[in-house]
C-alpha positions in Angstrom: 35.6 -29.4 32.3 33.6 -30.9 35.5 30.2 -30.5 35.8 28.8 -27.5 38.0 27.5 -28.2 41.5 24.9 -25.9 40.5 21.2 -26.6 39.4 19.8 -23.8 37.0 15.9 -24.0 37.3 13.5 -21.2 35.5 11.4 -19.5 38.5 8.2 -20.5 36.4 9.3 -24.0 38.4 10.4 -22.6 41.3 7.6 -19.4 42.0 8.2 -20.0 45.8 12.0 -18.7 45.9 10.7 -15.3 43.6 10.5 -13.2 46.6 14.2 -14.0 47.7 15.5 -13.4 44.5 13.8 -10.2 44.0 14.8 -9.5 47.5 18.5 -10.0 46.6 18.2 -7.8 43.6 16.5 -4.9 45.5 19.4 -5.2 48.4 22.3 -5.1 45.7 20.4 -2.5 42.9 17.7 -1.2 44.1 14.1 -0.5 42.1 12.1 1.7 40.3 11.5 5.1 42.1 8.7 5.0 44.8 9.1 0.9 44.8 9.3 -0.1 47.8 11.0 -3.8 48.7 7.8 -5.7 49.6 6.4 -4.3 46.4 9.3 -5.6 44.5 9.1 -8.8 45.9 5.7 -9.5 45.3 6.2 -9.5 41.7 7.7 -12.9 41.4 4.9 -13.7 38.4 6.0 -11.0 36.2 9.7 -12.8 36.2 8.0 -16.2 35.4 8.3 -16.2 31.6 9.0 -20.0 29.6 8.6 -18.3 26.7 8.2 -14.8 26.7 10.7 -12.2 28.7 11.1 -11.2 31.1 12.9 -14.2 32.3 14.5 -15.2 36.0 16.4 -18.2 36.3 17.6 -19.4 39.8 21.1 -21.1 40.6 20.3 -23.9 43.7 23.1 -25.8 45.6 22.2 -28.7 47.4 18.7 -27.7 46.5 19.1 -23.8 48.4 18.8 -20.8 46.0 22.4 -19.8 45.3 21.9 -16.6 43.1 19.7 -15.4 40.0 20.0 -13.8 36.7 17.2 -12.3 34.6 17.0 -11.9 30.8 14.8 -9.1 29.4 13.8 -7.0 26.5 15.9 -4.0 27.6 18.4 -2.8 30.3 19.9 0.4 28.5 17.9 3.3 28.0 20.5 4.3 25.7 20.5 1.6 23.3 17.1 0.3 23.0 17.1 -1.3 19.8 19.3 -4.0 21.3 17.4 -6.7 22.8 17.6 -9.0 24.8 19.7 -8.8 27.9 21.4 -10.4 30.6 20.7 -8.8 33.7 20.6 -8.8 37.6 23.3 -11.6 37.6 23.5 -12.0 41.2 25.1 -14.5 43.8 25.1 -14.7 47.4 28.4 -13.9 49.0 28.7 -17.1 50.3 28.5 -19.3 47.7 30.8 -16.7 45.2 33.8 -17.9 43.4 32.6 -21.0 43.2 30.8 -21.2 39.5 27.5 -20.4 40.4 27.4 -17.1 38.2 29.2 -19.1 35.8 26.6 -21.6 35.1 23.6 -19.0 35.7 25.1 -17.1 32.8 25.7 -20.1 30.8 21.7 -21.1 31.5 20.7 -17.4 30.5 22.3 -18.0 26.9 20.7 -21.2 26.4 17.7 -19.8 27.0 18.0 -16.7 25.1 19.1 -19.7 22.1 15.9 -21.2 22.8 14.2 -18.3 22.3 15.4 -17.7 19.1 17.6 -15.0 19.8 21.4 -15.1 18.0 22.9 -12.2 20.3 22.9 -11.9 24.0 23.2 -8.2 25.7 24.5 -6.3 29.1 26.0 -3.3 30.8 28.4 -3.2 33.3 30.8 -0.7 35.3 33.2 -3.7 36.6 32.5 -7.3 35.8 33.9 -7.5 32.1 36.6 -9.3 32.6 34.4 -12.1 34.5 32.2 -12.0 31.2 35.6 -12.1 28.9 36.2 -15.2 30.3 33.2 -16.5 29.7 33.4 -15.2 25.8 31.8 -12.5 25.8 32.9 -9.2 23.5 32.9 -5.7 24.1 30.6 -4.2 21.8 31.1 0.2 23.2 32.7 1.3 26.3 31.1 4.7 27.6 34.5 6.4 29.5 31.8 9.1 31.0 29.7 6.7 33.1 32.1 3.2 33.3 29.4 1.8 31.2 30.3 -1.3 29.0 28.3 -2.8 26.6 28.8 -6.9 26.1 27.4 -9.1 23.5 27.7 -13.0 23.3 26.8 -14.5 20.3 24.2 -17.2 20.8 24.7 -18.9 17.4 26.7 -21.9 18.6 24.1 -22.3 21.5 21.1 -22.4 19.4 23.2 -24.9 16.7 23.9 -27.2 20.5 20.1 -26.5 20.7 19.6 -28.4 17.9 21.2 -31.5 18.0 
């Protein structure tokens, strides 16, 4: 396997590309009732965690922010005893298909490994297979709402940890 053109950094070392990211999130997702975009954005210190979640980490190219993911304690209010979770994977159209999400993802479990954590959580309507590939399990499918839970099992990335 090459290595990934990609740079994974933590936004606690990169604070100054927060708003972006958040901005990217609000564009594809949205926010909280009654948030607006500007307040979203300025709340880059609250995705800052080293040690605690939650946790952004941002994908650079050539040293330009290429995409984010976030890790945190919950993302489905109907399964809260699972923690934590991979969310807000996101990539800029123009540098998809090109491992970016890939290695973001890959980051997100090492970290989550780092943590301490041996299972890795997140919901989605349409990007299981992407995860599949990546080794991730289906833990429950919801045919009502789309929704399917993932797990990956962190227990070889903490045992790489290690070493």
């Amino acid at each position: 396997m090459h290595d990934s053109p990609f740079v994974v950094r933590l936004l606690a070392d990169e604070p100054a590309f927060g708003p972006l990211a958040l901005q990217w999130i609000y564009e594809q997702w949205g926010a909280a009732p009654g948030v607006t975009l500007e307040e979203a954005c300025g709340r880059t210190a609250r995705y800052a965690g080293r040690t605690t979640l939650p946790m952004m980490l941002l994908a650079f190219a050539a040293g330009t922010p290429a995409g984010c993911v976030v890790l945190r304690t919950g993302d489905c209010p109907a399964r809260p005893e699972l923690t934590p979770w991979l969310a807000s994977l996101y990539v800029h159209p123009a540098r998809r298909g090109r491992g970016a999400g890939t290695a973001l993802v890959c980051a997100a479990q090492r970290n989550a490994a780092r943590l301490g954590y041996s299972r890795l959580y997140l919901v989605t309507e349409t990007a299981a297979p992407f995860y599949r590939r990546l080794g991730w399990a289906t833990l429950e499918e919801t045919p009502d709402t789309g929704e399917i839970i993932m797990y990956a099992d962190l227990r070889q990335e903490a045992a790489l940890g290690k070493r």
